[in-house]
N, C-alpha and C positions, 0 to 999 in steps of 0.2 A: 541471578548472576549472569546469567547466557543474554539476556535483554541488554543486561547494562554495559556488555564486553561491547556489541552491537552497536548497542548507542556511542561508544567511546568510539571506536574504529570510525562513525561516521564521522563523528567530530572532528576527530586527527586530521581523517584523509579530505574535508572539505574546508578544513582553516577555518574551524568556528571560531575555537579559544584562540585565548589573546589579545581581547578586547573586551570592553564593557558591554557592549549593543546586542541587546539579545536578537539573532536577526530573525526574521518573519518566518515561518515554514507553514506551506501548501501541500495538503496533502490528498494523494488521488487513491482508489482503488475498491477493495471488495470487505470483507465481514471483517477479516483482518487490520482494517485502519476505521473503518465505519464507525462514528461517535454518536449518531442518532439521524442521519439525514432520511434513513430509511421510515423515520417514526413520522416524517409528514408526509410519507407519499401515499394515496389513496388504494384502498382494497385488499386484497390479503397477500401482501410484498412480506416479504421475509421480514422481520421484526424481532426487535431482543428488548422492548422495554414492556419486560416482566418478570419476577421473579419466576428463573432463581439466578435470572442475570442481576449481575452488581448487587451479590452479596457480602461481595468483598470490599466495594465500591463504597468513598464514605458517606454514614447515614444510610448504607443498604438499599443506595438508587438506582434501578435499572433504568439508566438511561440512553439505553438505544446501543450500547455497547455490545457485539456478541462475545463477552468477557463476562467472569464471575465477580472481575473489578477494573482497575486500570488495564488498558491495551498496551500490544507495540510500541505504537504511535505514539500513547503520553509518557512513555519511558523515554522514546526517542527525543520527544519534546524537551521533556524536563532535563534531559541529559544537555541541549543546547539552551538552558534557563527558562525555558517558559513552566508555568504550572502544570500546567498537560497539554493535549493537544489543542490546538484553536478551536472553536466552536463547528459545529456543521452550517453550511452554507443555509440548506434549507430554514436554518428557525433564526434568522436572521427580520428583522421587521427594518423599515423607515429609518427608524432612527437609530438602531443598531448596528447597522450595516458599514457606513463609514467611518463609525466609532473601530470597529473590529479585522477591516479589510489590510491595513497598515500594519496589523501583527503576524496575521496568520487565516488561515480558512481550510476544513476541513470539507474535501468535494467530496470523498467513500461514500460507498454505497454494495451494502451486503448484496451479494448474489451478485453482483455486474460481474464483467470480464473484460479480456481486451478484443474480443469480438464485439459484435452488434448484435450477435442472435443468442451472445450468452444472458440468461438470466432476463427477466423481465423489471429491473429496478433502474437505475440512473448508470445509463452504459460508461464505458471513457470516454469516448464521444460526447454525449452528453455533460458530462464533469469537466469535458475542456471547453466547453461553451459556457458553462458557468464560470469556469476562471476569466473567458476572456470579458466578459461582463464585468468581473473586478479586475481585471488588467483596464480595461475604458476606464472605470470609474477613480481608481489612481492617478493617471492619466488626465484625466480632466480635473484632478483638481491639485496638480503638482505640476503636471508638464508631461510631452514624452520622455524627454532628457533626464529626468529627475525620478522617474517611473522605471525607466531603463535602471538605473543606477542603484533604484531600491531593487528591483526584481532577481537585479546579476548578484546582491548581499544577499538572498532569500537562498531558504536550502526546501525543495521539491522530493518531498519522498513520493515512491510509489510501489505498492504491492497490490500485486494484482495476475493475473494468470491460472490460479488454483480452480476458480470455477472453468473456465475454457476445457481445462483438463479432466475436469468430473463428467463435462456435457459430452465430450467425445468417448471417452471413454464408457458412460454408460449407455452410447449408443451406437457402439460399434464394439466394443469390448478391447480384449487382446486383438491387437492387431499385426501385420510384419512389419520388420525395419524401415524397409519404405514406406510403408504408409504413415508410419509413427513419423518420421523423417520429414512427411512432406507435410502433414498436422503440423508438427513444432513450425518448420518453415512457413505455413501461412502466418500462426499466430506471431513471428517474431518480426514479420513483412508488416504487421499490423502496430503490432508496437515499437515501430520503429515510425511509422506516421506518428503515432500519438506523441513521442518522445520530440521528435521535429517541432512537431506543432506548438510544444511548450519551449522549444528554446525560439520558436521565433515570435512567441510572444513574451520574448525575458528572461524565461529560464538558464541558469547558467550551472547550477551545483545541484547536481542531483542523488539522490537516496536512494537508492533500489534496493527492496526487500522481495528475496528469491521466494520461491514456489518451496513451502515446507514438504517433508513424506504424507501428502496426500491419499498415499496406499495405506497410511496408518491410522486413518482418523476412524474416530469409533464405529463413525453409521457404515464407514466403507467395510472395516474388520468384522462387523456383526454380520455383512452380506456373506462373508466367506463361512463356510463350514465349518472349518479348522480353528475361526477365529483369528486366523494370524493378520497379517500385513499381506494387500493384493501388489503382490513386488511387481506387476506390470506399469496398475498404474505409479507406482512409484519410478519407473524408467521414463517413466511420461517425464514426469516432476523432475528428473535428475538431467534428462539430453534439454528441457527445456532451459535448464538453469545454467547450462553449460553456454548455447547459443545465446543466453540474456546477456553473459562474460562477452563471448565476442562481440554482441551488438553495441553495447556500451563503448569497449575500447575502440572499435573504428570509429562510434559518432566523436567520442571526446578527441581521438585522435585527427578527425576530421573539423570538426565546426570550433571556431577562436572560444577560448575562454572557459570552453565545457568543463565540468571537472563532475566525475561522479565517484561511488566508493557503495557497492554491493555487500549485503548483512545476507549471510548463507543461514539462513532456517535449517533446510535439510542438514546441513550438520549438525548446527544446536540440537534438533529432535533425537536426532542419529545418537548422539552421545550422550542423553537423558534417556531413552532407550536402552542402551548398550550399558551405563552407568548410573541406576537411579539413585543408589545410596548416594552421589556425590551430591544431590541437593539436598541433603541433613544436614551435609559437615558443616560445622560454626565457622 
């Protein structure tokens, strides 16, 4: 239910419904949107197709999802008419490719960040040089003008930041407000290049999926003694999401035509947390 409130909210606030055309969605980030791109990259990269991933998944397919079934991403998806999310860019072939570019493309890639030193898989950096690959290739066989006009209908999710905030924090731990302070300040200095960089390649309506209570994910709670939630790093998670608000509203307020619409995780968790009986209720 918490997914599908998410996926509504985006829809409202970027003028999906209302028409037939189901419009294309591009989608960037880490384990959270990741559909399989991680399954072609060589060596021992972080990897989810295996059981007892997509045991929910139909036919019991772990396909590169780090989900037990569907993700985010294809809720989000199907909420704007597509069957789930677009395919990953990586398992695209020849003949695939331009069949598929025109609907949607899935860049994710578990373990990235919005640094360059997070994680060793397909950075955002990397994943916007793959889009702009299928931004040419639109482009060459429509027009710019015509490229332009599909990309500004397209809706651009992106989640992404949770790893940034694992690699600082397990290597610096607790730290003070300034330093916390000026951490969130590189990474929002950083994703605000990356956010740039997709509206001047067409980007115009954008998705952002916030930084969930990463203090509460299991592997972090089993480090603690207590077992509880590392509420530090959950301050990480919560001042970054706060500065992702203000980053957004000055870019849309600033560059013509922007329009995005922000899906708060950390409260979804917060209040499945705080209220687990509420997901029994019929």
């Amino acid at each position: 239910m918490a997914l599908k409130i998410i996926s509504l909210v985006f829809v409202l606030l970027l003028g999906v419904v209302g028409g037939s055309t189901v419009p294309p969605v591009y989608i960037f980030g880490d384990s959270t949107a990741d559909v399989g791109n991680n399954n072609f990259l060589p060596g021992n990269t972080a990897k989810a197709n295996f059981p007892h991933n997509g045991i929910d998944f139909p036919h019991q397919k772990a396909t590169g999802r780090f989900s037990n079934g569907f993700n985010g991403v294809d809720f989000i998806a199907k909420t704007m008419g597509h069957l789930r999310s677009p395919p990953p860019f990586l398992s695209f072939t020849n003949t695939t490719f331009h069949k598929h570019i025109f609907k949607g493309v899935n860049f994710a890639s578990g373990g990235s960040g919005i640094l360059d030193s997070t994680g060793s898989t397909l950075t955002m950096r990397m994943q916007l040089k793959h889009f702009s690959t299928v931004r040419s290739n639109i482009s060459a066989r429509v027009g710019e003008k015509a490229a332009d006009e599909i990309l500004s209908k397209s809706i651009f999710i992106v989640s992404t930041g949770g790893n940034d905030l694992f690699a600082f924090f397990a290597q610096f731990g607790p730290v003070n407000t300034t330093e916390r302070e000026k951490f969130v300040a590189t990474l929002i200095s950083n994703y605000e290049d990356h956010i740039k960089t997709l509206y001047n390649l067409g980007a115009r309506k954008f998705a952002i999926i916030g930084v969930p209570n990463v203090g509460c994910c299991p592997s972090i709670r089993s480090s603690n003694p207590t077992g509880d939630c590392i509420n530090d790093l959950n301050a990480y998670a919560s001042e970054f999401n706060e500065a992702t608000k203000s980053l957004m509203h000055k870019l849309s307020s600033t560059y013509k035509g922007m329009k995005h619409a922000i899906g708060s995780t950390y409260e979804v968790v917060s209040n499945i947390m705080k209220n687990p009986h509420e997901l029994v209720r019929g």
